[in-house]
VEXDREN-2710 file (C-alpha; in Angstrom, 1 decimal):
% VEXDREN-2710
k/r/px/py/pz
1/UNK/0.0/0.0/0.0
2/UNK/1.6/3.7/-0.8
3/UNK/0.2/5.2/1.8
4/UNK/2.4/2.7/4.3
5/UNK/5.3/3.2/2.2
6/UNK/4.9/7.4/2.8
7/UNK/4.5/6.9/6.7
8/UNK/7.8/4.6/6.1
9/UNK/9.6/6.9/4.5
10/UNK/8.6/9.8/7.1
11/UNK/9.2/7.8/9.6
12/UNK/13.2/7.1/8.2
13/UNK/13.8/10.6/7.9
14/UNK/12.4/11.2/11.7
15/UNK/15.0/8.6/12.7
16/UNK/17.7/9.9/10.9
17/UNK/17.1/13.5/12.4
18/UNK/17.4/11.8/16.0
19/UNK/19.9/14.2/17.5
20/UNK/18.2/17.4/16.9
21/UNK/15.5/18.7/18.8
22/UNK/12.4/16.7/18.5
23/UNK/10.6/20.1/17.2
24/UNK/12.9/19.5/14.5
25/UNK/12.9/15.9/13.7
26/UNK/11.9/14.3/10.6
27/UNK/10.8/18.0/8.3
28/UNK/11.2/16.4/4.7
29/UNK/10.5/19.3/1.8
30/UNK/7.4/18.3/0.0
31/UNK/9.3/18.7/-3.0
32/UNK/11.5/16.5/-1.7
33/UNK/9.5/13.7/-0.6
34/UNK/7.8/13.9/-4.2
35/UNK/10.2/13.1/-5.9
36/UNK/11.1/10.4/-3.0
37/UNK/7.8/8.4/-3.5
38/UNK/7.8/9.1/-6.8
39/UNK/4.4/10.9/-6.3
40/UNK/2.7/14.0/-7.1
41/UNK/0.7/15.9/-4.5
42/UNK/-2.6/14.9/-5.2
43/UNK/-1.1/11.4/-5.0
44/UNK/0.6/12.6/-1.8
45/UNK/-2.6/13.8/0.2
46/UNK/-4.5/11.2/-0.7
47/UNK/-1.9/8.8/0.4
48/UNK/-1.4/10.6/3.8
49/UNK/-5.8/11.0/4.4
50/UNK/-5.7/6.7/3.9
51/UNK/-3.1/6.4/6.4
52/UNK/-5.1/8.8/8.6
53/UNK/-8.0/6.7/7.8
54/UNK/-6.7/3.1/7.7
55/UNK/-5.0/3.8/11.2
56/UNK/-8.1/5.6/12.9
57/UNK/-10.4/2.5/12.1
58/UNK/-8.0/0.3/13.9
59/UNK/-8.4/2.8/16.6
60/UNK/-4.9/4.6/16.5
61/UNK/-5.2/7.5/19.0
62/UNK/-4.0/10.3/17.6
63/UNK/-4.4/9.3/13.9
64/UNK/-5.5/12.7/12.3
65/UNK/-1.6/13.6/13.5
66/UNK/0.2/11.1/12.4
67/UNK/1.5/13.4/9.4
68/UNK/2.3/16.7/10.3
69/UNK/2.7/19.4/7.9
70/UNK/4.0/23.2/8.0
71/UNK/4.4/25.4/5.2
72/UNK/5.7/23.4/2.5
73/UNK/6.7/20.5/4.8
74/UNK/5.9/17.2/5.9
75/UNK/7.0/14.6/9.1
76/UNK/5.9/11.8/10.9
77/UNK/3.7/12.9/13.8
78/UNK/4.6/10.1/16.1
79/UNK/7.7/9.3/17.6
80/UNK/9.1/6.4/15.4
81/UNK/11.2/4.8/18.2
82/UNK/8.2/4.1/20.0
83/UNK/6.7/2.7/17.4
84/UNK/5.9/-1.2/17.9
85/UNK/4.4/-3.4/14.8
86/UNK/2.2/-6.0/16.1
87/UNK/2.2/-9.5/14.1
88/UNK/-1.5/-10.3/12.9
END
């Protein structure tokens, strides 16, 4: 799903970004992160509201956050090394 491959790719670029500030963590141009996912933006918002989506239904708190964005920037709203995948 491209919408798990975004949060992916936001959440490696939070990681990466570990020893600055956490206010600062993670801020990928959107530019950037086009041409990362190989995306354009339409393809980028829609990709970021299924993630919102998929993740609230399963009863994520905070869902609507998990992709933060500030003027022509995006990151991963959660902290990444807190993250823990589950097995189904």
């Amino acid at each position: 799903r491209e919408h798990g491959y975004t949060l992916l790719t936001l959440a490696r670029a939070r990681l990466e970004d570990a020893e600055l500030p956490t206010s600062e963590q993670g801020w990928l141009d959107r530019d950037r992160l086009l041409r990362m996912l190989g995306l354009d933006t339409n393809a980028l918002n829609v990709a970021i509201y299924r993630a919102r989506g998929q993740l609230a239904a399963a009863g994520v708190e905070g869902a609507a956050s998990v992709v933060e964005v500030r003027r022509g920037q995006r990151r991963l709203g959660l902290d990444p090394a807190r993250i823990e995948v589950v097995p189904l």
